[in-house]
C-alpha positions in Angstrom: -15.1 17.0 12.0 -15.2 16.9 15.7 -16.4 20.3 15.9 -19.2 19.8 13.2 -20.4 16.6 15.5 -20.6 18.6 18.6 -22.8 21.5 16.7 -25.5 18.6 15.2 -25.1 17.3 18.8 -26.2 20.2 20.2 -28.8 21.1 17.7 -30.3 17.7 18.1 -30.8 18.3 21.6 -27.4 16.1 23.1 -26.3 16.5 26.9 -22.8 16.9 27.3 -22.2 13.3 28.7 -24.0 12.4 25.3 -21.8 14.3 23.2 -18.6 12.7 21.5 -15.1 14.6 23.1 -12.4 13.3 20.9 -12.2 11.7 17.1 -9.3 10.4 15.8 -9.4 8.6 12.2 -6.8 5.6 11.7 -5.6 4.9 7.9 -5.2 1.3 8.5 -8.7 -1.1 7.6 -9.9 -3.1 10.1 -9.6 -6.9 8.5 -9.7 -10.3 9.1 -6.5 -10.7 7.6 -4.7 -8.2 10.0 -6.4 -9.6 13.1 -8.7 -6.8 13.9 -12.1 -8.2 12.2 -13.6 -11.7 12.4 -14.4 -14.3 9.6 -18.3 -12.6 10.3 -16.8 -8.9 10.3 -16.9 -8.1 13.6 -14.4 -6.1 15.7 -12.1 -8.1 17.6 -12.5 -5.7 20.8 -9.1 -7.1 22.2 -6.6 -7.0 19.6 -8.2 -3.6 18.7 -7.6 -2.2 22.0 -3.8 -4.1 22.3 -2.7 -2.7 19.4 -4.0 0.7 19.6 -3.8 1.3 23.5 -1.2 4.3 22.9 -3.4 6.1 21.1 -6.6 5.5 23.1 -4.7 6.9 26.4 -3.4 10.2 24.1 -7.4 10.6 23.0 -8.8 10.4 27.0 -5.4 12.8 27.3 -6.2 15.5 25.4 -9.8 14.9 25.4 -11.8 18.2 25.6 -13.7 17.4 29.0 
């Protein structure tokens, strides 16, 4: 996936700042009911971040740069 987004990046005309470096995809749904969504379905930025902090430092890791 990765991969095919940095190809349509590049054949759009992306820079390489512009371009996305890492993807991961998480099996668990953002909802209200597990904290991660508002009642108006909006990421709740903190609790996003808190409970998935491990794997955001592994993605700017291994990043490719």
């Amino acid at each position: 996936v990765l991969d095919d987004m940095i190809r349509e990046g590049k054949k759009r005309g992306l820079m390489s700042y512009e371009q996305v470096k890492a993807i991961e995809f998480i099996k668990e749904s953002f909802t209200i009911e597990n904290g991660l969504l508002t009642p108006t379905f909006k990421s709740r930025r903190y609790a996003v971040e808190k409970k998935y902090k491990e794997l955001f430092q592994t993605i700017y890791k291994n990043a490719k740069i």
